[in-house]
N, C-alpha and C positions, 0 to 999 in steps of 0.2 A: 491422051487423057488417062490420067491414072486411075480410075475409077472403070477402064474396062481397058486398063493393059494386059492384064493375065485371065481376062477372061474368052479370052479369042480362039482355047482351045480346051473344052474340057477333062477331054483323057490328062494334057500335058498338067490342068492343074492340080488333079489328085494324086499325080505325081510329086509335085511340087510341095501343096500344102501340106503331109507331113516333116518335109526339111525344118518348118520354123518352130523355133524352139519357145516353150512359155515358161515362164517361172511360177513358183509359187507366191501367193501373196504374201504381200506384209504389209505391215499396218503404222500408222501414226494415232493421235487422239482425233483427226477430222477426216483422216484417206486411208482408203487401203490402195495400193499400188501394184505394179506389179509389172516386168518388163517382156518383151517379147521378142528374139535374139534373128533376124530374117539373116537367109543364106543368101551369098555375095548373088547372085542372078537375079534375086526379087532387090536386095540394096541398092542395086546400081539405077534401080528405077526410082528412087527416093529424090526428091526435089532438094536443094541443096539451102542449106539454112530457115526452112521452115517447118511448122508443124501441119499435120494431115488433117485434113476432117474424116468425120467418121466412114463418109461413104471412100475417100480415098483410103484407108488404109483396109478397111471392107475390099476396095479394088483390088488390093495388092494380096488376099487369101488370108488376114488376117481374122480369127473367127476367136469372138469373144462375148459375152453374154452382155447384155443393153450397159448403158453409162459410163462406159472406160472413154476417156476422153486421153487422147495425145497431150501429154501437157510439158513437154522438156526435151531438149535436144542434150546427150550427151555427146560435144564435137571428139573427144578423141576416138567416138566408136557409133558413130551414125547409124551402124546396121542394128544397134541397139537401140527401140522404139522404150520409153516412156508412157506407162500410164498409170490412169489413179481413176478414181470416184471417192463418191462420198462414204462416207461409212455406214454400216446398211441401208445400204440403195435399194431403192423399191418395195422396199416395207414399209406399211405405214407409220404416220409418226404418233406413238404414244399419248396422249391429253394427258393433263397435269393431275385427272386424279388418279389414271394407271400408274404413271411414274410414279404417286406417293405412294403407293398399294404394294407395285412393287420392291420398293425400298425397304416396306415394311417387315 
């Protein structure tokens, strides 16, 4: 189960969870994104042609703040995870007469 493969020994995984590499974000007009590079020992646990949910890649030491959702497989380099949210996530959303207020 991916979801408590690397949890089976805690010394080994705060060993471990420094290895993965995060990126900085980047942005579109509807996502921000942003990848997260896992080293060959946590990759080889990666399910082959599919995406993770959030508690499996949670499983695998993955540690990200709420709404990153798995959304793309790059096949030439699988140990590279894919994510995005929406763009200001968790903020609330604006009413149409702050929006005009602040435009102003």
């Amino acid at each position: 189960d991916l979801c408590t493969a690397r949890r089976t020994n805690p010394r080994e995984e705060q060993v471990i969870m420094p290895q993965i590499q995060y990126s900085e974000k980047y942005y579109d007009d509807v996502y921000e994104y942003r990848h997260v590079v896992l080293p060959p020992d946590i990759a080889k646990l990666l399910p082959k042609g599919r995406l993770l949910s959030e508690a499996e890649w949670r499983g695998l030491g993955v540690q990200q703040s709420r709404g990153w959702v798995h959304y793309a497989i790059h096949r030439p380099e699988p140990h590279i995870m894919l994510y995005r949210r929406t763009l200001n996530y968790g903020q609330p959303a604006l009413t149409d007469a702050a929006n005009k207020a602040n435009q102003q």
